[in-house]
Backbone as CSV, one residue per row, in Angstrom:
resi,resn,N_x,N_y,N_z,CA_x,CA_y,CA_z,C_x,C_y,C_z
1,UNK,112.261,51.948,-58.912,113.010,50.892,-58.256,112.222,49.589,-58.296
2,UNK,113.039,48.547,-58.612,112.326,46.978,-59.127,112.060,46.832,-57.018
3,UNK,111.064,46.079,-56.806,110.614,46.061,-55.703,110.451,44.799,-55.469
4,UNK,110.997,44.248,-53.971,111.345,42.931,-53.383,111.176,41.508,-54.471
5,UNK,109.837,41.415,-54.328,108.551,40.790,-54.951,107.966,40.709,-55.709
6,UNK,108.272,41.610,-56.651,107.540,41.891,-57.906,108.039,40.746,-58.876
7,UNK,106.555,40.142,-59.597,106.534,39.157,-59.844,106.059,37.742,-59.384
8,UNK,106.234,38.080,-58.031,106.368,36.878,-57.281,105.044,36.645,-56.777
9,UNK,104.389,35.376,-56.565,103.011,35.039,-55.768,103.444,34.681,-54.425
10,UNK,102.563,35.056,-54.137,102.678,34.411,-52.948,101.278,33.897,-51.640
11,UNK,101.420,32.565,-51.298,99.940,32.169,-50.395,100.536,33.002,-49.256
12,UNK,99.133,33.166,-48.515,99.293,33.525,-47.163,97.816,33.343,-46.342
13,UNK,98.180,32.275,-45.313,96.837,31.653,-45.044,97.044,32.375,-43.663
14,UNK,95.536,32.441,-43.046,95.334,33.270,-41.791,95.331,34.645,-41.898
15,UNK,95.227,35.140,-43.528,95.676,36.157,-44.093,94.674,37.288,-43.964
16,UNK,93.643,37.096,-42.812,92.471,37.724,-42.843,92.360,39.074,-42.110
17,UNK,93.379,38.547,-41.403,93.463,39.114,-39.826,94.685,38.730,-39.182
18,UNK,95.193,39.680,-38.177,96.002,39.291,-37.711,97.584,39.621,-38.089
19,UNK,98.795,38.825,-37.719,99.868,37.836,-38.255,99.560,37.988,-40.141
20,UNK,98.567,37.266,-40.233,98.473,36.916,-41.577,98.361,38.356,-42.455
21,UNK,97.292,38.932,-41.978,96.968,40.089,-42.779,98.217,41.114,-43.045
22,UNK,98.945,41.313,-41.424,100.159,42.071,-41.778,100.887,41.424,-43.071
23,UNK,101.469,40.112,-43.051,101.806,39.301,-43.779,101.862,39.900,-45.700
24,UNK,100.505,39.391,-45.267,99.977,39.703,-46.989,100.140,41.071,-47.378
25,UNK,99.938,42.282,-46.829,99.834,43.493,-47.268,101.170,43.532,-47.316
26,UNK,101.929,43.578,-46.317,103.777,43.809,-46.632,104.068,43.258,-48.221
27,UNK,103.859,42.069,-48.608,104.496,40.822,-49.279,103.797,41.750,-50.456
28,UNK,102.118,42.598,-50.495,102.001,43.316,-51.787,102.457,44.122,-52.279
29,UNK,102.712,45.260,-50.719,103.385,46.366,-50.679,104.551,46.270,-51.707
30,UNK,105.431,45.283,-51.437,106.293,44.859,-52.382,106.656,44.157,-53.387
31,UNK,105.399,43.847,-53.825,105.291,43.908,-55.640,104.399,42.512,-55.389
32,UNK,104.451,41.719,-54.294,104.049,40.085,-54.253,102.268,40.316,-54.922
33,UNK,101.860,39.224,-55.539,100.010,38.857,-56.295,100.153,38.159,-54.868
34,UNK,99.250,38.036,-54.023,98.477,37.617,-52.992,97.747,36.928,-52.733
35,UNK,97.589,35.639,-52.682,96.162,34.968,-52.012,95.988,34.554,-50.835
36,UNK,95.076,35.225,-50.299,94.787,35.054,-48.749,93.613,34.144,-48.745
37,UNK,94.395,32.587,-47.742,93.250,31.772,-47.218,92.850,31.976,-45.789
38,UNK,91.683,31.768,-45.867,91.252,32.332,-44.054,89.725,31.742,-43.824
39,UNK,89.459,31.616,-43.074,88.254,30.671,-43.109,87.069,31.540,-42.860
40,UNK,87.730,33.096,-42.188,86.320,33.660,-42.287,86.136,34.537,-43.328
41,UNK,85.411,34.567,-44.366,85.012,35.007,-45.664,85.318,36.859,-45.321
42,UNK,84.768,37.503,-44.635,84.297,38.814,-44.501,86.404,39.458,-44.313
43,UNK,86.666,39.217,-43.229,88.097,39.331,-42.974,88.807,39.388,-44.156
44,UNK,88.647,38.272,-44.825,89.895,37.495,-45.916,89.205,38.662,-47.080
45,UNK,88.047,39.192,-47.291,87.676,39.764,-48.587,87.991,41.078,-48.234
46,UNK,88.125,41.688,-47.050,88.779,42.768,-46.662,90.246,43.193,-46.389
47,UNK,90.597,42.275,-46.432,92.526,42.182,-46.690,92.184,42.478,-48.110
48,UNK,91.816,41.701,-48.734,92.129,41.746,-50.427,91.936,42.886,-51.136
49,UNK,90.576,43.338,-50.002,90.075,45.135,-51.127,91.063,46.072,-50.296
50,UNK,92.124,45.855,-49.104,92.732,46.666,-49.149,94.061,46.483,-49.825
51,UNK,94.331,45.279,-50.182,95.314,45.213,-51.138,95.749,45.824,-52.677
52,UNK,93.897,45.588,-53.023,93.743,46.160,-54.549,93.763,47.739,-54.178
53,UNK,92.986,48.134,-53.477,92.972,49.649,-52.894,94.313,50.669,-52.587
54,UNK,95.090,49.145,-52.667,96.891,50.078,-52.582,97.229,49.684,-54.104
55,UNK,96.828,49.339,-55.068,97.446,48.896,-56.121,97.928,47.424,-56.548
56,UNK,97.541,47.034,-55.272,98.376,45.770,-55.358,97.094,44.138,-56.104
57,UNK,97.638,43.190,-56.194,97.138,42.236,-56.205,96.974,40.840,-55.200
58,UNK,95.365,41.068,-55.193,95.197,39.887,-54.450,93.773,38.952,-54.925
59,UNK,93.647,37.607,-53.939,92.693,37.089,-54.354,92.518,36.289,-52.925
60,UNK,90.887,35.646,-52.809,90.863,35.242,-51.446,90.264,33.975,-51.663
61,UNK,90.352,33.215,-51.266,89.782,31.503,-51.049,89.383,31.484,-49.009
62,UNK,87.748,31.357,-49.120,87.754,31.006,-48.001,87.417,29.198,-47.818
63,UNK,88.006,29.165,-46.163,87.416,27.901,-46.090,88.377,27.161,-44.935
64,UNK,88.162,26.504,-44.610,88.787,25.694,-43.211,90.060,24.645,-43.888
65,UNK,91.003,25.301,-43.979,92.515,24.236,-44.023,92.795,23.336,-43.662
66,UNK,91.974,22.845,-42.595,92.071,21.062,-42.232,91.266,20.390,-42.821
67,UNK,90.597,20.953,-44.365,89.777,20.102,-45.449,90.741,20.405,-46.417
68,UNK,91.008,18.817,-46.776,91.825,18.701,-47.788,91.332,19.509,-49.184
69,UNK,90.078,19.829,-49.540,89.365,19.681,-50.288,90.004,21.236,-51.009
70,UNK,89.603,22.166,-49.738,90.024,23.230,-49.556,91.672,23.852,-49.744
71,UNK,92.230,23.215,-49.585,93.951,22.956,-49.702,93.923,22.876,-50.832
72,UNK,93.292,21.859,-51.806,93.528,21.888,-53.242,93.014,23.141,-53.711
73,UNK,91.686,23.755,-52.855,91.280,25.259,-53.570,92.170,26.000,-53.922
74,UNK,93.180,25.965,-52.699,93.320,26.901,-52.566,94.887,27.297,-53.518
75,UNK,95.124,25.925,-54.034,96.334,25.617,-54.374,96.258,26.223,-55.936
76,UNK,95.037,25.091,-56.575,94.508,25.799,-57.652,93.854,26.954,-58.459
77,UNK,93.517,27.728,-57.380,93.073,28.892,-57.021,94.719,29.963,-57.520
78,UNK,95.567,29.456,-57.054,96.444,30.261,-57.509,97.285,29.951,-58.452
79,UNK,97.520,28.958,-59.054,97.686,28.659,-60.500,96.776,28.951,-61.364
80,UNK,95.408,29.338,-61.352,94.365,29.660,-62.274,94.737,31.218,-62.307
81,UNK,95.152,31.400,-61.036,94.958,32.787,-60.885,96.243,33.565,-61.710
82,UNK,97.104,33.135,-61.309,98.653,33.723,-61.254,99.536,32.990,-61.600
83,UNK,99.055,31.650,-62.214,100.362,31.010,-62.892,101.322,30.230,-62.077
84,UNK,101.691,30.355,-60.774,103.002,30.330,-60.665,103.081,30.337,-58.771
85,UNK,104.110,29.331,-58.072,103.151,29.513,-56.594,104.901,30.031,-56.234
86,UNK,105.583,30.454,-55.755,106.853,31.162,-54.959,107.525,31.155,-53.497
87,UNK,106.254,31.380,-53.098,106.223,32.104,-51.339,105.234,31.076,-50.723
88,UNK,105.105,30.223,-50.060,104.043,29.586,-49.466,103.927,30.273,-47.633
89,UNK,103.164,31.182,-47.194,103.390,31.034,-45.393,102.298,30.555,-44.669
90,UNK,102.876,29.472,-44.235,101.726,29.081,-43.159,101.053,29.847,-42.183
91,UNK,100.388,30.473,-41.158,100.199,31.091,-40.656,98.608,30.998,-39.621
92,UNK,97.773,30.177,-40.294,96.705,30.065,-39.853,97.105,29.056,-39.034
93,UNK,96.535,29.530,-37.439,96.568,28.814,-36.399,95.421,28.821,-35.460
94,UNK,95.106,27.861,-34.470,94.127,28.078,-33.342,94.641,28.165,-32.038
95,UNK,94.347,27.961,-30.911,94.765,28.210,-29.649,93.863,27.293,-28.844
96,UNK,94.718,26.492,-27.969,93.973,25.120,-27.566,93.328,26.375,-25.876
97,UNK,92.751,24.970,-25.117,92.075,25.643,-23.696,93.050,25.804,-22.723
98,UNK,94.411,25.657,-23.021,95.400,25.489,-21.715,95.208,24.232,-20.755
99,UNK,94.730,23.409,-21.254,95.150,22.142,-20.629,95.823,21.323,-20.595
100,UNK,96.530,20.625,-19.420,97.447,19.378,-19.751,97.078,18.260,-20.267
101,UNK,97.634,17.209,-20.209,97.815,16.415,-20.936,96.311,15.109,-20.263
102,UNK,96.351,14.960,-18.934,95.163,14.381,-18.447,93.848,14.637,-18.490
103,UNK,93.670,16.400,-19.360,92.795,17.268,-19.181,91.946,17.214,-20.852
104,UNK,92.979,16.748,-21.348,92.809,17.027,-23.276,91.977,16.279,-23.767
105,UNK,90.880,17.197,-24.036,89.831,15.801,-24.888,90.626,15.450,-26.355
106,UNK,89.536,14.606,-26.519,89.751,13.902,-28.160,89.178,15.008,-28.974
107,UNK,88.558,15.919,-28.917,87.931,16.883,-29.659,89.121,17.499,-29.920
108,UNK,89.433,18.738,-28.602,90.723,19.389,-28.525,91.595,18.898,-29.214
109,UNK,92.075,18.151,-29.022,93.468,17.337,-29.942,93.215,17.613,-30.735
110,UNK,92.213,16.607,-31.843,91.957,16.756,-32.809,92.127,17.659,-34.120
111,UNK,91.475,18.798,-32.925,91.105,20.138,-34.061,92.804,20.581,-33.819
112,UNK,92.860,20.935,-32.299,94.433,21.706,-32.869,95.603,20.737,-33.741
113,UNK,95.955,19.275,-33.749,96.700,18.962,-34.635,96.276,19.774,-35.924
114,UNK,95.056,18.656,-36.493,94.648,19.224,-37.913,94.895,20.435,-37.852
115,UNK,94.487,21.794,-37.303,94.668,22.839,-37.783,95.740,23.459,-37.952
116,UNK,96.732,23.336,-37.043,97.612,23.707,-36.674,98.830,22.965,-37.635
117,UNK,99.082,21.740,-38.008,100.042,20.955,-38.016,99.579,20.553,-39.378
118,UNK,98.472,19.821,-39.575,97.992,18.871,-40.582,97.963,19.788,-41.646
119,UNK,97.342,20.627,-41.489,96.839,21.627,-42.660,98.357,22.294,-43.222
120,UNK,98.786,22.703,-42.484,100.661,23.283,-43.174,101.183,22.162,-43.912
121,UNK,101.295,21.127,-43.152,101.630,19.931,-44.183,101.111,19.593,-45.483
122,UNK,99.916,19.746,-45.736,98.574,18.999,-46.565,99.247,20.383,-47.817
123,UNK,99.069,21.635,-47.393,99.668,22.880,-47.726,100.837,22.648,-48.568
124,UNK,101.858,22.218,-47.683,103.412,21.872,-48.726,103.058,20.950,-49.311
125,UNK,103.000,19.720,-48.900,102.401,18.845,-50.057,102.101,18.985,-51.331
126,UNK,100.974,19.829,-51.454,100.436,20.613,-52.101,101.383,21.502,-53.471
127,UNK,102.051,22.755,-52.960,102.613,23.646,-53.160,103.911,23.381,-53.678
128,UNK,104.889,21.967,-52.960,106.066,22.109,-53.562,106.109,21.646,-54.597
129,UNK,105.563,20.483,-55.628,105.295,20.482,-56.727,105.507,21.442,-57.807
130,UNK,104.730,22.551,-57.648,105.209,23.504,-58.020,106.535,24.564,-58.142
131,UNK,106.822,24.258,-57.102,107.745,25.315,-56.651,109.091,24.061,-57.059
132,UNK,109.595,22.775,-57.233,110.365,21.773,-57.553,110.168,22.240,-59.275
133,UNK,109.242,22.467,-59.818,109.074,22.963,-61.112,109.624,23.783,-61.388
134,UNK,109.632,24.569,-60.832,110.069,26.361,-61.399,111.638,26.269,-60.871
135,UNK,111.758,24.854,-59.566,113.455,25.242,-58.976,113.315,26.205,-58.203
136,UNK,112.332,26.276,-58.108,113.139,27.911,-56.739,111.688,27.990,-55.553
137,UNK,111.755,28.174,-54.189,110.298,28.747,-53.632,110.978,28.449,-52.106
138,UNK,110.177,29.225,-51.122,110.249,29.627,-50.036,109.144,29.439,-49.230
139,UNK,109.354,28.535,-48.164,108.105,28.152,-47.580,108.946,28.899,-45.900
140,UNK,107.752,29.411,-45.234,107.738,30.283,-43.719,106.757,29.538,-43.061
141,UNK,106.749,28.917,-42.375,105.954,28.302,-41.083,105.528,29.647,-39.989
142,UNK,104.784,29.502,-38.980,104.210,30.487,-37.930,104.651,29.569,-36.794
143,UNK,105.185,29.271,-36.402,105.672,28.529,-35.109,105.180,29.023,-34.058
144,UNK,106.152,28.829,-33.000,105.449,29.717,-31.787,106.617,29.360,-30.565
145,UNK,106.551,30.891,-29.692,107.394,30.155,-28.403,107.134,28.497,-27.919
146,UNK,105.868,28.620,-28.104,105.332,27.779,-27.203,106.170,25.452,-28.130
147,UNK,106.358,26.086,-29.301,107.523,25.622,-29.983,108.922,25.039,-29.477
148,UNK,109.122,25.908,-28.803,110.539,25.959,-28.282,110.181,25.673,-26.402
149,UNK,109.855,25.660,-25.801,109.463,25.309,-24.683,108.109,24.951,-24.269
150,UNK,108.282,24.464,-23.326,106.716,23.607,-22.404,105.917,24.572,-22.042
151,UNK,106.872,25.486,-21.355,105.577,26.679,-20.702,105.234,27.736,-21.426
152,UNK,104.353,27.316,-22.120,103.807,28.464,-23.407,102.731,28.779,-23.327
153,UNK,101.646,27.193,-23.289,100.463,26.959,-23.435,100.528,25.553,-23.241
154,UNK,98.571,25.730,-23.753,98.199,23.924,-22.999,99.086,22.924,-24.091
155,UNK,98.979,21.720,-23.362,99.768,20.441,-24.345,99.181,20.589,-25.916
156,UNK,97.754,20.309,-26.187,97.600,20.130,-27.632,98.180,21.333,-28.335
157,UNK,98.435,23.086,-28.212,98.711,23.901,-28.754,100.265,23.180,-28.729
158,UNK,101.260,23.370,-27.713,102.793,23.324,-27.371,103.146,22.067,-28.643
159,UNK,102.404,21.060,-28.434,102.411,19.506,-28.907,102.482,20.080,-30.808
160,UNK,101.544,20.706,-31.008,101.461,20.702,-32.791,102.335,21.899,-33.243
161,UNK,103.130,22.804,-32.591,103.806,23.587,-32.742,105.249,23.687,-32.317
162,UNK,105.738,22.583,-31.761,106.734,21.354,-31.637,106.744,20.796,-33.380
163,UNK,105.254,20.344,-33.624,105.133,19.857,-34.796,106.001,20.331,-35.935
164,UNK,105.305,21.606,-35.835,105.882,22.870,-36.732,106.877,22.836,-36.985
165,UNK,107.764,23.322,-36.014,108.934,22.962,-36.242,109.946,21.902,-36.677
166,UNK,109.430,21.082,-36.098,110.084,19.535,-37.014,109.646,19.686,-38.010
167,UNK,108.534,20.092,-38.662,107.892,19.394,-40.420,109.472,20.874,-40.943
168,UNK,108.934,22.165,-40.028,110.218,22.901,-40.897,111.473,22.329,-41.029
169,UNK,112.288,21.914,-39.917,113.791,21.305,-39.839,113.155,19.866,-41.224
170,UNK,112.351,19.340,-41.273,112.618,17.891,-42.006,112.294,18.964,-43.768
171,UNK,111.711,19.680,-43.934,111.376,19.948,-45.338,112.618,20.870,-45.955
172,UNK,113.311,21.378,-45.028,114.407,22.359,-44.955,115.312,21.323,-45.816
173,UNK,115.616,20.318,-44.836,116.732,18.544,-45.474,116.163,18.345,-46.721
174,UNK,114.989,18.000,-47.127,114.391,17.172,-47.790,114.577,17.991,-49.590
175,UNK,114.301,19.475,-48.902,114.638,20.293,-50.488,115.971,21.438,-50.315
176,UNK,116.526,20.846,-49.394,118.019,21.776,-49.769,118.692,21.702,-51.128
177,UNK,118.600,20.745,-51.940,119.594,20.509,-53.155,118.405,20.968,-54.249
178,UNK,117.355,21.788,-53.676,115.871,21.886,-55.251,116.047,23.171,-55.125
179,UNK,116.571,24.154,-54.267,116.027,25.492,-54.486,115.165,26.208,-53.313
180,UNK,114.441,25.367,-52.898,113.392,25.694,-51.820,114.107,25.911,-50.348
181,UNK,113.799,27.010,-50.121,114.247,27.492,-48.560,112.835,26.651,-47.665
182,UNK,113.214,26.506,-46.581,112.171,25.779,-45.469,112.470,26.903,-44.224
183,UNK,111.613,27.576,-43.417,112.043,28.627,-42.050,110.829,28.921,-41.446
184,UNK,110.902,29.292,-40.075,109.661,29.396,-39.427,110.169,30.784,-38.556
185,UNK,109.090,31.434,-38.253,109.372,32.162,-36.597,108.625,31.827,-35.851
186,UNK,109.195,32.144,-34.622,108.498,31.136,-33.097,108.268,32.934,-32.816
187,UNK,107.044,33.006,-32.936,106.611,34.559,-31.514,106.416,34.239,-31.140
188,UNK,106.654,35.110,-29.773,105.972,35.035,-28.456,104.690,36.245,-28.299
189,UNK,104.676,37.046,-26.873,103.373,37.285,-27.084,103.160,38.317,-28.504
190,UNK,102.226,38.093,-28.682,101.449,39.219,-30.339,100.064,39.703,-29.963
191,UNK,100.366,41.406,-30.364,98.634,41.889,-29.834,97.990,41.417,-31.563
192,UNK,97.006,40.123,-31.372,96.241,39.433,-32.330,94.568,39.251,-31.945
193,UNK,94.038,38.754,-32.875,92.540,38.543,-32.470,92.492,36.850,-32.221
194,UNK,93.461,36.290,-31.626,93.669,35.322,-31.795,93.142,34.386,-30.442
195,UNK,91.666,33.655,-31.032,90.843,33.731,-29.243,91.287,32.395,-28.435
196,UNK,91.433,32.530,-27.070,91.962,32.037,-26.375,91.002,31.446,-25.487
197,UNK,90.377,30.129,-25.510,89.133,29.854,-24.406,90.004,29.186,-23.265
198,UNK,90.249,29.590,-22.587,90.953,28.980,-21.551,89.843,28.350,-20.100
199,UNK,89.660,27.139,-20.076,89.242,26.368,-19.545,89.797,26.537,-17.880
200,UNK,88.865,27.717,-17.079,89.230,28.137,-15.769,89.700,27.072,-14.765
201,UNK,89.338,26.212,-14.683,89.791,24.882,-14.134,90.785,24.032,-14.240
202,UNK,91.635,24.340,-15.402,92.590,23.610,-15.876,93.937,23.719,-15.100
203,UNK,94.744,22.704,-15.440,95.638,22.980,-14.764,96.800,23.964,-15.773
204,UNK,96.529,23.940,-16.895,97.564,24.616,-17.375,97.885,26.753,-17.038
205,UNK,96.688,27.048,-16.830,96.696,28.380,-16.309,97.299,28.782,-15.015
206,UNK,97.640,27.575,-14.022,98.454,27.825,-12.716,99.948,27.759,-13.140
207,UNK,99.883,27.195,-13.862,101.184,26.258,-14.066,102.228,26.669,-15.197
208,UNK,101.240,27.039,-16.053,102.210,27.978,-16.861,102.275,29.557,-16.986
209,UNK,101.453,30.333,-15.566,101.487,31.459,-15.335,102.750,31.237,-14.347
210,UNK,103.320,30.999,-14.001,104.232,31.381,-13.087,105.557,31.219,-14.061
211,UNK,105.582,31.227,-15.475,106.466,31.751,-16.251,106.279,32.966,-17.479
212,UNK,105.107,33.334,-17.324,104.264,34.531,-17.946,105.343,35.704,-17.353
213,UNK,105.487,36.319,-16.499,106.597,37.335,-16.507,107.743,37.469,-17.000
214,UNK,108.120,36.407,-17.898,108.874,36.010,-19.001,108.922,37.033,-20.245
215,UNK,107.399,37.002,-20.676,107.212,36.962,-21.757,107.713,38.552,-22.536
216,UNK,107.456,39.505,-21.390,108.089,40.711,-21.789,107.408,41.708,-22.741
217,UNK,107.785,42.713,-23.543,107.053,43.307,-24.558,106.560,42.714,-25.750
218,UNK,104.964,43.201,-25.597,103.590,42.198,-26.527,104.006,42.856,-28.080
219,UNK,104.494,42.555,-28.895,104.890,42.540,-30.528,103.492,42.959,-31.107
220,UNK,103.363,43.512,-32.217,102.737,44.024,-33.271,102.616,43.031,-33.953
221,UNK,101.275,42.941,-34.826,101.764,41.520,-35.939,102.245,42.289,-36.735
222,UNK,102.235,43.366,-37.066,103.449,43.753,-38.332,104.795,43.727,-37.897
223,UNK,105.102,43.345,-36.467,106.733,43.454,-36.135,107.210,41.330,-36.489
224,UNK,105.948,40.727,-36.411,105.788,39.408,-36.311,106.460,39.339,-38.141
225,UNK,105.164,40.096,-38.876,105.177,40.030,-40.564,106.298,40.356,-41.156
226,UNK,107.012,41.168,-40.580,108.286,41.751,-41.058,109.680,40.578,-40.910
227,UNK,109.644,40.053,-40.038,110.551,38.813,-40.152,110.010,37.838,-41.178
228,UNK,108.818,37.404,-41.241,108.152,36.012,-42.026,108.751,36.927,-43.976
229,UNK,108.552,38.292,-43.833,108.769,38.762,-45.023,110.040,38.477,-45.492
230,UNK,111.128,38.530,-44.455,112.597,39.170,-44.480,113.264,37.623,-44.558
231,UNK,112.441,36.325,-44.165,112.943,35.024,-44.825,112.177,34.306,-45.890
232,UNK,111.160,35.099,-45.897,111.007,34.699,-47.458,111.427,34.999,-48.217
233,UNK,112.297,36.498,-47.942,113.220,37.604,-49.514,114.375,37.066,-49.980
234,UNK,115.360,37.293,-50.966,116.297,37.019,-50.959,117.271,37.100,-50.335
235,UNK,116.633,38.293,-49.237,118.024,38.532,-48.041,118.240,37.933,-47.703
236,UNK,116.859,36.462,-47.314,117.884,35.528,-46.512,118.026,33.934,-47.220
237,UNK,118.743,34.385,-48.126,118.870,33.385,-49.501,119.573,32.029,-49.003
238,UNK,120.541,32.285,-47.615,121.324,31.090,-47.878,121.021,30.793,-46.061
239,UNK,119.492,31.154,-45.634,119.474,30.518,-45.023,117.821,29.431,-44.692
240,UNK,117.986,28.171,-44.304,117.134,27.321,-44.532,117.139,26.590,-43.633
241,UNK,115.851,25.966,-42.771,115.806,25.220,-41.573,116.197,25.843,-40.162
242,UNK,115.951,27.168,-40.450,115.881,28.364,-39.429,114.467,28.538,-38.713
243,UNK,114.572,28.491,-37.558,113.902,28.661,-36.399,113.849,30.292,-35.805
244,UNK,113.320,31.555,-36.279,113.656,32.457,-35.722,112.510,33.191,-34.860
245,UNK,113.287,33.062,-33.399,112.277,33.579,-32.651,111.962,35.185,-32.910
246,UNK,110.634,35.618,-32.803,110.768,36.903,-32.989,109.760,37.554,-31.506
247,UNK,110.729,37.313,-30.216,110.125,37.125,-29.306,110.592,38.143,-28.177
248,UNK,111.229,39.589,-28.528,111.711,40.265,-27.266,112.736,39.562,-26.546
249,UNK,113.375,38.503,-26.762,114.106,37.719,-25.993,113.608,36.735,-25.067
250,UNK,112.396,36.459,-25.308,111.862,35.441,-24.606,112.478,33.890,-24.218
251,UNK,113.038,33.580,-25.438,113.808,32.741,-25.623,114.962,32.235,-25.260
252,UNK,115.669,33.483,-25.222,117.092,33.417,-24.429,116.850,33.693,-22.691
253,UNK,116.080,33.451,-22.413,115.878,33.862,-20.830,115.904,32.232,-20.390
């Protein structure tokens, strides 16, 4: 049986661990060549040997995504590699201290835009070139509840994942008539290694715990990976500038 992907490349950044790693192994499982960007070397080279270890293909570029420098690695990295770019998913993210908005240094900001926001962008940028070439490609954003409402997390996380979503709704418009699908999922909670310094003093831990009983049953990142897979496939061919929460119903509450 011809299998999902086969043929197909596909990036997958944050791909080390996590969200990402589920990500990448699904996308090989089913025929996808693989390159996982991730900034910590050891992680990202251990996705890959379990990729090859199933048969599959992969390749790893480490390095921090809010360097442009690195974005081009990682871009070229898979045209050297594989010819051909398909599948782009964003996925590499950080997690601000839970602070509001009076609370937010210039550091904080900083890093979570760039990482969070800048780097996905810098990413398509990047990537659709390619994918306007060939006519056809599928870009998946990692959004987040915290996306879709205030009480998620602190301002700089909520603020660049707001982002997210707009760069998805505007790239969705921008290549509807080329071929290119644009879609994100917003999870809510995910059992991840995904570290959380939460700044005991802040005000965002009073303030947005008293909507935490919300949040409901904590998701798998392979229950997370399995949607990011299922709009990148052709199943969901005719749809684009989709927002899909994959959140227990968090959302609708």
């Amino acid at each position: 049986m011809t299998k999902e992907f086969e043929g197909k490349v596909a990036i997958v950044t944050g791909g080390g661990s996590g969200i990402g790693r589920a990500t990448a192994v699904q996308l090989a499982s089913l025929g996808a060549a693989v390159v996982i960007a991730d900034v910590h070397a050891d992680t990202a080279n251990d996705a890959v040997a379990a990729i090859r270890g199933a048969g599959g293909h992969g390749v790893a570029v480490v390095g921090d995504l809010s360097d442009a420098a690195i974005v081009d690695n990682v871009v070229t990295t898979t045209i050297r590699e594989f010819s051909a770019i398909d599948v782009l998913v964003c996925n590499a993210g950080i997690m601000d201290d839970m602070t509001a908005p009076h609370e937010v240094s210039d550091a904080v900001w900083e890093r979570l835009i760039r990482v969070n926001l800048t780097a996905p962008f810098m990413l398509t940028r990047a990537v659709v070139p390619h994918m306007l070439e060939r006519g056809h490609g599928s870009i998946v954003y990692t959004a987040s509840e915290a996306g879709l409402r205030g009480s998620a997390a602190g301002t700089a996380y909520t603020v660049s994942k707001h982002g997210v979503i707009g760069l998805t709704k505007s790239a969705a418009v921008m290549y509807r008539g080329h071929g290119i699908r644009v879609n994100a999922v917003a999870p809510g909670g995910v059992a991840t290694h995904l570290e959380v310094s939460i700044k005991s003093d802040a005000t965002g831990p009073a303030s947005v715990g008293n909507y935490q009983a919300n949040v409901g049953r904590v998701a798998s990142a392979d229950e997370i990976a399995a949607a990011i897979v299922f709009l990148a496939s052709d199943a969901a061919s005719n749809l684009s500038g989709a927002i899909l929460p994959v959140d227990n119903g968090w959302s609708a509450i």
